[in-house]
C-alpha positions in Angstrom: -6.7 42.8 1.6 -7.2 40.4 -0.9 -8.7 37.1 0.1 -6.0 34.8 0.3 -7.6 32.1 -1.4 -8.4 34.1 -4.1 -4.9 34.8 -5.3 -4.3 30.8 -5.6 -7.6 30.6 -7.8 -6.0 33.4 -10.0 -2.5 31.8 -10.1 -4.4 28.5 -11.2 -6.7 29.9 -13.3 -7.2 27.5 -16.7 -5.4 24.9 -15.0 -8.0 22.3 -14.0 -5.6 19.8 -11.9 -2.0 20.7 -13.3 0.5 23.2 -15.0 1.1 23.0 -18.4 4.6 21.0 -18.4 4.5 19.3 -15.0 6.4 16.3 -13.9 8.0 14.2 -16.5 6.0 14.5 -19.5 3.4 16.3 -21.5 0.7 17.8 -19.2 -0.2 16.3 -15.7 0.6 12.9 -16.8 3.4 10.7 -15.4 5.8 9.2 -18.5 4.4 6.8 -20.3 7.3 4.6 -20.1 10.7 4.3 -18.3 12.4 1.4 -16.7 12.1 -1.7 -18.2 9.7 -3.6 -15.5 8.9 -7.5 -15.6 5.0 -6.2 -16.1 6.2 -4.5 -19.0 7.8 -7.8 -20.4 4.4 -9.3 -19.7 3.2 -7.5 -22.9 4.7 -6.6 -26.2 2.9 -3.1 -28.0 2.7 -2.3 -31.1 5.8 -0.6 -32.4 4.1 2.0 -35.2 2.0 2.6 -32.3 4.6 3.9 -29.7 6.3 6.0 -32.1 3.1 7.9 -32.5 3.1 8.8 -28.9 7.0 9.2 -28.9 6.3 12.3 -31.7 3.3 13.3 -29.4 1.1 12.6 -32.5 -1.8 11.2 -29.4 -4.2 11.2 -32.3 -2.6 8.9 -34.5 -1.1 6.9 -31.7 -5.2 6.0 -30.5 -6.0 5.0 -33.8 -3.1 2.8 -34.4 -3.3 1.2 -30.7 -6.7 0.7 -31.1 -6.3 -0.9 -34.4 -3.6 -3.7 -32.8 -6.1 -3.9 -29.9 -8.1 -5.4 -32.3 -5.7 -8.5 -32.8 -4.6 -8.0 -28.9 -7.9 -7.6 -26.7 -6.1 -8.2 -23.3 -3.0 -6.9 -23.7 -3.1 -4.7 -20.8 0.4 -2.9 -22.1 -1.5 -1.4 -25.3 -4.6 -0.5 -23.2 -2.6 1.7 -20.9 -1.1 3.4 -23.6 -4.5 3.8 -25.2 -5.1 5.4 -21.8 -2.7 7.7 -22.0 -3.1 9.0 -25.5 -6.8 9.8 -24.5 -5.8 11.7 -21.4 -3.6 13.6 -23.8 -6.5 14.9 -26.1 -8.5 15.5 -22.9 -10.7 12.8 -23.1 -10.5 11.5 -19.6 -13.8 9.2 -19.4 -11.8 7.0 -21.9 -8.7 7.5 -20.2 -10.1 5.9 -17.1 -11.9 3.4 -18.6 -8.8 1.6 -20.5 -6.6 2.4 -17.2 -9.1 0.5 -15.3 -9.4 -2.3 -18.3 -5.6 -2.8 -18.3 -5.7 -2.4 -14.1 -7.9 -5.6 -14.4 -5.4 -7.3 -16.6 -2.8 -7.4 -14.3 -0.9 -3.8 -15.1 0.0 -2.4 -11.6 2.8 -0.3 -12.4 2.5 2.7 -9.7 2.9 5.2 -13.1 -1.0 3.5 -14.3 -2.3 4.6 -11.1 -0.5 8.0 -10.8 -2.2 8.7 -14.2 -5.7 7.2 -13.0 -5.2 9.5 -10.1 -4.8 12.6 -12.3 -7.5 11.5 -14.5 -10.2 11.1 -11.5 -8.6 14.8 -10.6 -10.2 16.0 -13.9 -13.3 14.8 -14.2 -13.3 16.0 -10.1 -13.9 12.8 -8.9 -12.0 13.6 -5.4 -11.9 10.0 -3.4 -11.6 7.9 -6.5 -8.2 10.4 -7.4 -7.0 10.3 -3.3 -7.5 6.7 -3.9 -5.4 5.9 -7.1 -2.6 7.9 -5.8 -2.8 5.8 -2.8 -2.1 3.2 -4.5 0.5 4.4 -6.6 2.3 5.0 -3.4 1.8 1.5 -1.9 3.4 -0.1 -5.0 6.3 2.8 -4.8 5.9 4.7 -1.5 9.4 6.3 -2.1 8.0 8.2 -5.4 8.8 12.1 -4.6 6.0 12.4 -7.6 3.8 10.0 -6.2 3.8 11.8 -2.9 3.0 15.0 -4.7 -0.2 13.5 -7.0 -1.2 12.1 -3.4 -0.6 16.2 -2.0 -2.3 17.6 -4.8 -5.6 15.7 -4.5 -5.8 16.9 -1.2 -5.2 19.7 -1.4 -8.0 20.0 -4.4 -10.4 18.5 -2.2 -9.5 20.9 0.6 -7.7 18.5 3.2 -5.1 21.1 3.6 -3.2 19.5 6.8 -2.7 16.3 4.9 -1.7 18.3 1.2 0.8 19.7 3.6 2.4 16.4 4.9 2.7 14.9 1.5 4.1 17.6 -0.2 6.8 18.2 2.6 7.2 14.2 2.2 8.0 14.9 -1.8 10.2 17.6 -0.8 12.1 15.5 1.5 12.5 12.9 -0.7 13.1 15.3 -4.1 14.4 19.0 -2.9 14.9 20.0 -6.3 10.8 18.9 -6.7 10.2 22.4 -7.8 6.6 21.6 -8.7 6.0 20.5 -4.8 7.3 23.7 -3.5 5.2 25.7 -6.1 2.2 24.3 -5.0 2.7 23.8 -1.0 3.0 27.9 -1.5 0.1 28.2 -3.2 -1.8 25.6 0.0 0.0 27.9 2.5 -1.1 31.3 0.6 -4.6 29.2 0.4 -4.1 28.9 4.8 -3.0 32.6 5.4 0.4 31.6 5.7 2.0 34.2 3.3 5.4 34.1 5.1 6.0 30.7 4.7 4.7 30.8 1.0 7.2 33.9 0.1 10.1 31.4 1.6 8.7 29.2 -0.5 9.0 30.7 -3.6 11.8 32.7 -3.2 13.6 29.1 -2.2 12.5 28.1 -6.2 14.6 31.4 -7.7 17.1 30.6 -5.4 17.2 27.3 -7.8 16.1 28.8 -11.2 15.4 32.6 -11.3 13.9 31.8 -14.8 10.9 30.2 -13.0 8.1 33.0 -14.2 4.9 30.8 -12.5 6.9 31.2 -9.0 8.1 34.8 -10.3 4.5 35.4 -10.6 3.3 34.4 -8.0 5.8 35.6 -5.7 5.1 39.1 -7.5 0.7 38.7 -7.2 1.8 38.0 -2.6 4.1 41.2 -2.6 0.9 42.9 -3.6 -0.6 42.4 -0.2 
């Protein structure tokens, strides 16, 4: 029989901390903006500069924030964006380092530290990631996403009892979280716990029977 672990390392092969497409945005990241918050009204960003990372264009939008940074040193509003874009092109040292600029600004929106928490995840920094989620979840503790960053650095960093309680704790909160069932299957294939993990998945078909990464996965467990 196939080593049980060794199917999850297959499922996520390529995929250093997140699918392609998770949460809210492009990639791992959570949305750069949303609500209006009083943090945000703190700051004012450039508006050339946003559209650039509207359109995706993460290139153009580090240039051009960068560039108003030059009028704007501390505003801690451009500086997470800045952030953002870099995580976007992969560059994650800069990504931190801007998060942790505009952190020390006085930006504490949960969503900086949800990002900073995915960015530590890349460059496998384990505590520093368990820590930024954390925090995220202080500021919003009832995030279903927040819960599931929190689940996933566990469960990177192979603390498989608590992954489990915070991804049950996202699925609680969010039972359409489709991404938190996907990967509590893949910690429960990960424990030897295919039964649970076929439940799992086929509990994701049940809600979209287009979903080819749990369709996969299902299909790579049948195997056994």
């Amino acid at each position: 029989m196939t080593n049980t672990r060794t199917l999850k390392l297959i499922c996520l092969s390529g995929l250093a901390f997140c699918l392609a497409g998770l949460l809210l945005s492009v990639g791992c990241s959570k949305r750069l903006s949303g609500r209006t918050t009083d943090i945000d009204k703190t700051w004012t960003c450039d508006e050339e500069a946003d559209d650039a990372m509207q359109q995706r264009a993460y290139r153009a939008g580090i240039l051009l924030h960068q560039r108003f940074l030059e009028k704007e040193p501390d505003n801690a509003l451009a500086l997470y964006h800045l952030g953002y874009a870099y995580g976007q092109v992969g560059d994650h040292l800069k990504e931190v380092f801007h998060y942790q600029k505009s952190i020390a600004l006085g930006f504490r929106e949960d969503r900086i530290f949800f990002n900073l928490g995915m960015a530590y995840g890349e460059l496998n920094q384990g505590e520093k990631s368990i820590r930024a989620f954390k925090k995220a979840l202080e500021i919003d503790p009832d995030s279903a996403d927040n819960h599931f960053g929190l689940a996933m650095a566990y469960q990177r960093n192979s603390v498989d009892r608590l992954a489990e309680e915070e991804f049950l704790k996202a699925i609680k909160i969010d039972p359409g979280h489709l991404d938190a069932i996907l990967y509590l299957s893949m910690l429960y294939t990960d424990m030897g716990n295919l039964q649970k993990a076929r439940e799992l998945l086929y509990k994701i078909l049940k809600i979209d029977q287009s979903h080819g990464r749990a369709r996969g996965f299902l299909e790579s467990i049948e195997k056994e």
